[in-house]
Backbone as CSV, one residue per row, in Angstrom:
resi,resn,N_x,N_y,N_z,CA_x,CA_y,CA_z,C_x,C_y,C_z
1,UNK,-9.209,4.618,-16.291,-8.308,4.474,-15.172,-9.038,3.729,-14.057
2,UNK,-8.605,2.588,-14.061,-9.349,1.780,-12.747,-9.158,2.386,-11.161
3,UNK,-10.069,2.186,-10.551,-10.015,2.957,-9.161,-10.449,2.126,-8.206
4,UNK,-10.455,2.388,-6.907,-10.786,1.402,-6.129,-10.825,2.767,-5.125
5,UNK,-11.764,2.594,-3.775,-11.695,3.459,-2.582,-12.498,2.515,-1.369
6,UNK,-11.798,2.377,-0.605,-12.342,1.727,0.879,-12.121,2.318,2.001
7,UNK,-12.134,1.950,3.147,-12.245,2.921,4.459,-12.595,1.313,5.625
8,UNK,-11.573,1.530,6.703,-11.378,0.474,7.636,-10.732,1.292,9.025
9,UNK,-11.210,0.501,10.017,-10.622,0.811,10.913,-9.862,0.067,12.142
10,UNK,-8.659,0.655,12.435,-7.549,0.222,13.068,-8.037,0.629,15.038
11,UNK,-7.202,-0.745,15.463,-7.072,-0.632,16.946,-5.791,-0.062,17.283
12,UNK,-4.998,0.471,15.985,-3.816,1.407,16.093,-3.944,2.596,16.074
13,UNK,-2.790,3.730,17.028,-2.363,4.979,16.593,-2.346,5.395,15.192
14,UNK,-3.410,6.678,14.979,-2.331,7.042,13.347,-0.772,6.593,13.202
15,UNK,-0.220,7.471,14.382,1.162,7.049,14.036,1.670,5.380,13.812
16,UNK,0.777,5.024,14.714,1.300,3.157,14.653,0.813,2.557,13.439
17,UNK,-0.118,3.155,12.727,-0.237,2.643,11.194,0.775,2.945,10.337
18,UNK,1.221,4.246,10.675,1.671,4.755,9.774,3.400,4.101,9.892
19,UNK,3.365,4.186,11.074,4.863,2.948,10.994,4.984,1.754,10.478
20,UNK,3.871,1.076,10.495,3.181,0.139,9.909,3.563,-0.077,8.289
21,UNK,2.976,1.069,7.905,2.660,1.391,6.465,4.474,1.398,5.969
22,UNK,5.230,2.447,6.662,6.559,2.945,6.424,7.777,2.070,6.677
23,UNK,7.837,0.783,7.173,8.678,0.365,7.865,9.238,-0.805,6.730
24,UNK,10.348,-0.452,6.619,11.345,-1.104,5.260,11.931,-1.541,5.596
25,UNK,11.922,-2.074,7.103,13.159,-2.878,7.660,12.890,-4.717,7.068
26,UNK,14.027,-5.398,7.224,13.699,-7.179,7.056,12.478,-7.168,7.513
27,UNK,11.745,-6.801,8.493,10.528,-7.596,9.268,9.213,-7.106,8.300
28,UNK,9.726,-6.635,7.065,8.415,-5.996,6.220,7.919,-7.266,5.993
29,UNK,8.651,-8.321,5.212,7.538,-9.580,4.585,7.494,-10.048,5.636
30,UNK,7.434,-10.640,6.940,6.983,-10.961,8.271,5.611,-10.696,8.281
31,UNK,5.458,-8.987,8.148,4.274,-8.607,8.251,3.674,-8.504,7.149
32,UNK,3.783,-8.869,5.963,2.768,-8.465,4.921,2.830,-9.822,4.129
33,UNK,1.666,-10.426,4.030,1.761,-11.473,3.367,2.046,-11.813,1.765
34,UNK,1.486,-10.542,1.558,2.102,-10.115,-0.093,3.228,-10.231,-0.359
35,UNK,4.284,-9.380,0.104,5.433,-9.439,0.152,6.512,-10.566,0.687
36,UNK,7.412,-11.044,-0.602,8.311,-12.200,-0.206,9.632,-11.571,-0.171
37,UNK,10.761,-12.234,0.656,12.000,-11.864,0.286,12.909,-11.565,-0.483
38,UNK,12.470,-12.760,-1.266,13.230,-12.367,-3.105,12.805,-11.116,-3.667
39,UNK,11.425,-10.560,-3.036,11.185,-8.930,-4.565,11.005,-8.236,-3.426
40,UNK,11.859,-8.369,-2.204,11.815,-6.919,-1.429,12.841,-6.006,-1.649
41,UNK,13.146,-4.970,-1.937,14.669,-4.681,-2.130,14.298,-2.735,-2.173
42,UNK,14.814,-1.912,-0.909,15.200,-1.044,-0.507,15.753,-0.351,-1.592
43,UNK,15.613,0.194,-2.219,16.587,0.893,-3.296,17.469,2.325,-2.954
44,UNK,16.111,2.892,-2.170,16.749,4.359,-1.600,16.240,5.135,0.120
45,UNK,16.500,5.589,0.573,15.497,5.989,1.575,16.138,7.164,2.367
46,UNK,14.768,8.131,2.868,15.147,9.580,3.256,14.457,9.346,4.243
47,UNK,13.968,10.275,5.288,13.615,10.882,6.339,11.984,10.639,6.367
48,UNK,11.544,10.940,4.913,9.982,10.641,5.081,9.724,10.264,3.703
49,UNK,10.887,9.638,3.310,10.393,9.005,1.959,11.136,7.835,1.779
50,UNK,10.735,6.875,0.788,11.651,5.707,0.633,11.269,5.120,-0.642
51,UNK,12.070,4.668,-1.817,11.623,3.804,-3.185,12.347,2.513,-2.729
52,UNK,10.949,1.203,-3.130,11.398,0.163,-3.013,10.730,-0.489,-4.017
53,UNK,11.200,-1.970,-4.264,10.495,-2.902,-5.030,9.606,-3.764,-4.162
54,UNK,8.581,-4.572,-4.061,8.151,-5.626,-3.311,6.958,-6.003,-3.807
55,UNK,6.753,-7.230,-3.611,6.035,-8.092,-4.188,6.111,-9.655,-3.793
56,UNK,5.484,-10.492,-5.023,5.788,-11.483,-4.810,5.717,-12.256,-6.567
57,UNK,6.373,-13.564,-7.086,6.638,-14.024,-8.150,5.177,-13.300,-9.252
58,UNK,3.968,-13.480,-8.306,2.546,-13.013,-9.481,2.380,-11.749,-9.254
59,UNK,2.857,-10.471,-8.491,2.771,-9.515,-8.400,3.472,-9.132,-7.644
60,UNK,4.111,-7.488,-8.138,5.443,-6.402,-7.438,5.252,-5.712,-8.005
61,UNK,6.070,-4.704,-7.666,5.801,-3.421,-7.732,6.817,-2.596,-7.290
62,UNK,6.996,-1.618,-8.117,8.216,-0.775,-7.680,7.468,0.549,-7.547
63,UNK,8.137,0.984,-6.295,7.019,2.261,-6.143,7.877,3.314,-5.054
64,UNK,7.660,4.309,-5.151,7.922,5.536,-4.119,7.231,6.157,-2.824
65,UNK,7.201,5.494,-1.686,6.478,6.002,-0.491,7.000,7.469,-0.163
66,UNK,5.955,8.292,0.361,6.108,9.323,1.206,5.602,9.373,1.881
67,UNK,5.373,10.258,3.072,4.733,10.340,4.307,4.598,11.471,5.207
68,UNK,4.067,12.097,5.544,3.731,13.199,6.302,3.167,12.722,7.368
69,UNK,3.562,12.758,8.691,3.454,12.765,10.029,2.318,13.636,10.305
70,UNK,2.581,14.839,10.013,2.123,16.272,10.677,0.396,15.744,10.132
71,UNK,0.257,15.575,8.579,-0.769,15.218,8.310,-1.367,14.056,8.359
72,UNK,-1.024,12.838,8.906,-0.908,11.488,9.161,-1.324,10.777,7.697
73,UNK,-0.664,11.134,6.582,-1.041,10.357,5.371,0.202,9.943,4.549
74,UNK,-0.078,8.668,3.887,1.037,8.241,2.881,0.871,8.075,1.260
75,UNK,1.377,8.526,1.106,1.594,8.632,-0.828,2.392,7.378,-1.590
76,UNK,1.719,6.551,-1.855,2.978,5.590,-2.491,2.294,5.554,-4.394
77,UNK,3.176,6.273,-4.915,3.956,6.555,-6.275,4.298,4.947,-6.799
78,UNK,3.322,4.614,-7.314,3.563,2.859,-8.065,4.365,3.422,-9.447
79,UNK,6.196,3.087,-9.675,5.976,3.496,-11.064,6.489,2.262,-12.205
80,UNK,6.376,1.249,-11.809,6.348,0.090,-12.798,5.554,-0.944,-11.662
81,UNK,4.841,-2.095,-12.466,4.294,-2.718,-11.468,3.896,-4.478,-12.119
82,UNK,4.291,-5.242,-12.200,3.666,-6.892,-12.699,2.554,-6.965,-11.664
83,UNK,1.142,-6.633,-12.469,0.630,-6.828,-13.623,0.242,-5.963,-13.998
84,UNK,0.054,-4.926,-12.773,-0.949,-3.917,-13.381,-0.389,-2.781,-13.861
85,UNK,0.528,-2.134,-13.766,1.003,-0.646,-14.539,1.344,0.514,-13.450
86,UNK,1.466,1.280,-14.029,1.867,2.593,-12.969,0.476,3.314,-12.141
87,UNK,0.664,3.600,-11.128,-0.557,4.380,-10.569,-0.159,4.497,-8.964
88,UNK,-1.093,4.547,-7.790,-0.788,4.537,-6.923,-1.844,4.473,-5.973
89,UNK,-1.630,4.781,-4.112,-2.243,4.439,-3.289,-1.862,5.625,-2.620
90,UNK,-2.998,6.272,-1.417,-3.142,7.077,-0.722,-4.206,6.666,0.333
91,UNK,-2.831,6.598,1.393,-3.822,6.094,2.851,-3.772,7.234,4.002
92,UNK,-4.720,7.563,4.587,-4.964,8.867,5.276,-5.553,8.490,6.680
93,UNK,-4.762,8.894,7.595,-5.327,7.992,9.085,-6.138,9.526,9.744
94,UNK,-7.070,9.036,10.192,-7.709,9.889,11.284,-7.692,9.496,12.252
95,UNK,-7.398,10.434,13.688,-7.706,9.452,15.504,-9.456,9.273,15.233
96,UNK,-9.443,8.469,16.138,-10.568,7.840,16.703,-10.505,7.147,18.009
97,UNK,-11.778,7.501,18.933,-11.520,7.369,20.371,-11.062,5.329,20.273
98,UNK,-11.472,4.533,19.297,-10.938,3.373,19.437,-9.618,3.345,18.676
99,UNK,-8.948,4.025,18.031,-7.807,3.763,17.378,-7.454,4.466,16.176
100,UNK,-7.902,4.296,15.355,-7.709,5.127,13.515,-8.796,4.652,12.486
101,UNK,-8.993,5.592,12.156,-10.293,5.309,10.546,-8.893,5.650,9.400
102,UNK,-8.698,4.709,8.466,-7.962,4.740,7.511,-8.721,4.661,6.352
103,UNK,-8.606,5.763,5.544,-9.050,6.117,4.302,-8.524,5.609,3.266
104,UNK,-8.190,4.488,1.943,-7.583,3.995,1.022,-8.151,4.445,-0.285
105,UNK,-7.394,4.619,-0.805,-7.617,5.017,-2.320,-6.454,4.637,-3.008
106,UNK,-6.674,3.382,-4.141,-5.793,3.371,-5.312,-6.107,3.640,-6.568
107,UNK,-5.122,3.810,-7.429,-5.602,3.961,-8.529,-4.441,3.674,-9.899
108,UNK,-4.794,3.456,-10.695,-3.971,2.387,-11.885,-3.875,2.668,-13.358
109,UNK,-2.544,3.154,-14.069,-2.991,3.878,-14.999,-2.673,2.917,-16.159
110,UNK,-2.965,2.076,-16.954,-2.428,0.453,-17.589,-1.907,1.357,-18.528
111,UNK,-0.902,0.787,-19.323,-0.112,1.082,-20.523,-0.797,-0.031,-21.348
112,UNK,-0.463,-1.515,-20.935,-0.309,-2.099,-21.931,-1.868,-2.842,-21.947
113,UNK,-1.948,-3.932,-23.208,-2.792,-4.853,-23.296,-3.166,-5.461,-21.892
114,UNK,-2.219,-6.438,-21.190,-2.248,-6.927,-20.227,-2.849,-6.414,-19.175
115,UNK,-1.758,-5.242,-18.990,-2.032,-4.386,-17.664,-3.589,-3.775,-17.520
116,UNK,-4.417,-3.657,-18.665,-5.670,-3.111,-18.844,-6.187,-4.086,-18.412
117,UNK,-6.407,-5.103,-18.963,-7.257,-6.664,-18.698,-6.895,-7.070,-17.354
118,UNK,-5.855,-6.923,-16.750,-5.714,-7.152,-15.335,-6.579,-5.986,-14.172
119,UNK,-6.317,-4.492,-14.668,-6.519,-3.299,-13.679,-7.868,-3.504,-13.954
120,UNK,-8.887,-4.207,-14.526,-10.106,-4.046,-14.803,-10.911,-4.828,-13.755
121,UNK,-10.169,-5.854,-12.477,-10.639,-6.196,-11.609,-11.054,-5.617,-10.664
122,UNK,-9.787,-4.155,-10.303,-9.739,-2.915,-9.494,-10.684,-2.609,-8.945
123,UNK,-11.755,-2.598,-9.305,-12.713,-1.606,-8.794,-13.928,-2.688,-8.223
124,UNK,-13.633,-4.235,-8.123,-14.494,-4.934,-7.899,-13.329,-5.695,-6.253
125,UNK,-12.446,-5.430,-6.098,-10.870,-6.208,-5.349,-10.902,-5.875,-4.232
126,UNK,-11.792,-4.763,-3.318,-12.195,-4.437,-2.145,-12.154,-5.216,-1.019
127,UNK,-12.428,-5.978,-0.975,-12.769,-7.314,0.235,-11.608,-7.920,-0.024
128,UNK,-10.522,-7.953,-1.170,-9.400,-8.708,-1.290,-7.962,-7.580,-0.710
129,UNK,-8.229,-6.275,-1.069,-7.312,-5.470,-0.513,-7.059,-5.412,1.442
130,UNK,-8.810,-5.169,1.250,-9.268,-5.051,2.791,-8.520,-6.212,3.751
131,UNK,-8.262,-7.272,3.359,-7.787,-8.315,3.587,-6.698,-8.155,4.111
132,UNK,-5.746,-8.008,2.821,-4.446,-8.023,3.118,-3.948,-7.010,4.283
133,UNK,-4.772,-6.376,4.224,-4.475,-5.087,5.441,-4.411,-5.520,6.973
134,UNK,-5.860,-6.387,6.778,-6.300,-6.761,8.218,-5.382,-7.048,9.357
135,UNK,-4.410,-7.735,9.170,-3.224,-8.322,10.402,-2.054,-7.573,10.186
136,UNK,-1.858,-6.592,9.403,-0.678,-5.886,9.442,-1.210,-4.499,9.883
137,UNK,-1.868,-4.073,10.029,-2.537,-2.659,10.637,-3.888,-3.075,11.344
138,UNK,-3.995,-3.999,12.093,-4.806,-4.525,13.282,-6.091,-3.860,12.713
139,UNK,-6.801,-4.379,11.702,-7.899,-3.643,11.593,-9.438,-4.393,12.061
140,UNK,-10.336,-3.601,12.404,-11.320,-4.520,13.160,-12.759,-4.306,12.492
């Protein structure tokens, strides 16, 4: 099971990450460069949970967010995904007198041929995840 774990920190509120993290409105691919319009698509959404698709033509993902306020952490439930397979991500904000320490952890469970030979980058993709984060949760 490929794994990956990093740790960054935000000039945001827990909570302002975590809106960050949660926010399924149109302005999601705005902010996430991953994500394009064509594979964004809302499927369901509750109070502190939401299943969506998003991605982009070389990678998406359909997955289940949750979220706990009280504990400032999010659960997103990957359960089909081009390329890599089912698994998921758990981001956990702590205050900090400059803003938030965000804790990341994914992890990837491959079914197939493919999905193995792809999730096998996982654990080397750190500086490429870290990335994508940087301008959508102000990280410094």
């Amino acid at each position: 099971m490929p794994a990956l774990h990093f740790q960054m920190n935000s000039s945001m509120s827990p909570s302002e990450v975590m809106g960050v993290l949660t926010d399924f409105s149109p302005s999601r691919v705005e902010e996430w460069p991953s994500i394009d319009a064509e594979h964004f698509q809302v499927h369901e959404r509750g109070d502190t949970w939401a299943e969506v698709t998003e991605g982009n033509d070389k990678s998406w993902e359909r997955a289940r967010y949750e979220w706990d306020p009280s504990q400032n952490t999010v659960t997103v439930t990957t359960r089909d995904s081009k390329p890599f397979g089912s698994g998921g991500w758990n981001f956990t904000m702590t205050p900090t007198t400059e803003g938030t320490h965000i804790d990341v952890r994914l992890e990837r469970h491959p079914h197939s041929f493919g999905a193995k030979m792809m999730s096998s980058i996982i654990p080397f993709a750190g500086p490429v995840f870290r990335k994508s984060f940087k301008e959508p949760l102000k990280t410094v």
